[in-house]
C-alpha positions, -999 to +999 in steps of 0.1 A: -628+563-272-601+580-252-589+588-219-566+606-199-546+584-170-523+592-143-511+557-131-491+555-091-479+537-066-498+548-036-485+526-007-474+499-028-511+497-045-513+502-080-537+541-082-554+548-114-568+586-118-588+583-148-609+608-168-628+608-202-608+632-218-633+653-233-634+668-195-601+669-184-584+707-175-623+718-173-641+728-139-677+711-129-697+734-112-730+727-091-739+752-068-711+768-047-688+736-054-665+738-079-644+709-093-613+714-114-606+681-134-567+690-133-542+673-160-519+675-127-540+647-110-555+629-142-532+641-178-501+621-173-513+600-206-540+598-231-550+559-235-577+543-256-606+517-245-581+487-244-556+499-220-583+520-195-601+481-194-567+465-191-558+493-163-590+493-141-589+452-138-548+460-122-555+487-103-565+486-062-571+522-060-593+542-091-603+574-095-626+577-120-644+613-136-669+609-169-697+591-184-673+571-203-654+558-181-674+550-150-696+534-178-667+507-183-660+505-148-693+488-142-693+468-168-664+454-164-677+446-126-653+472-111-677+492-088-710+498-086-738+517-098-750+531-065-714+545-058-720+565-082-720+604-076-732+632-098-716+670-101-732+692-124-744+659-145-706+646-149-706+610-128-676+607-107-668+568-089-640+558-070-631+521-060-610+505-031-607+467-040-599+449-012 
């Protein structure tokens, strides 16, 4: 399994933008929204499972687009099930830790 990462330093707090990379550079539409997953805000890096579990125990801020991903996220206790959101059936979850 594989992702695409952007990893920065956003007020000196580690931010992970995170995407399964079977969606990155495509556009999630519902309705009049649309959604581009941009390899500006989340293609700095493909990574595999490892690192993406390694990178959302560091990171304060995360981003995160894809089945996949926010899949690990909760498993690994890094957000929560009803933060959840859903655009065109592609969960998207983003986490503050404190």
């Amino acid at each position: 399994m594989q992702f695409s990462a952007r990893i920065t330093d956003y007020q000196k707090n580690l931010m992970l933008n995170i995407c399964d990379l079977d969606v990155l550079g495509k556009d999630i539409i519902q309705d009049d929204l649309t959604m581009n997953i941009s390899k500006n805000f989340y293609g700095e890096r493909v990574i595999d499972y490892d690192e993406a579990k390694t990178l959302i125990k560091k990171a304060s801020i995360i981003n995160m687009v894809g089945k996949n991903i926010v899949s690990l996220s909760i498993e690994l206790g890094v957000g929560a099930e009803n933060g959840v959101k859903i655009l065109g059936k592609v969960p998207f979850l983003i986490v503050f830790k404190m």
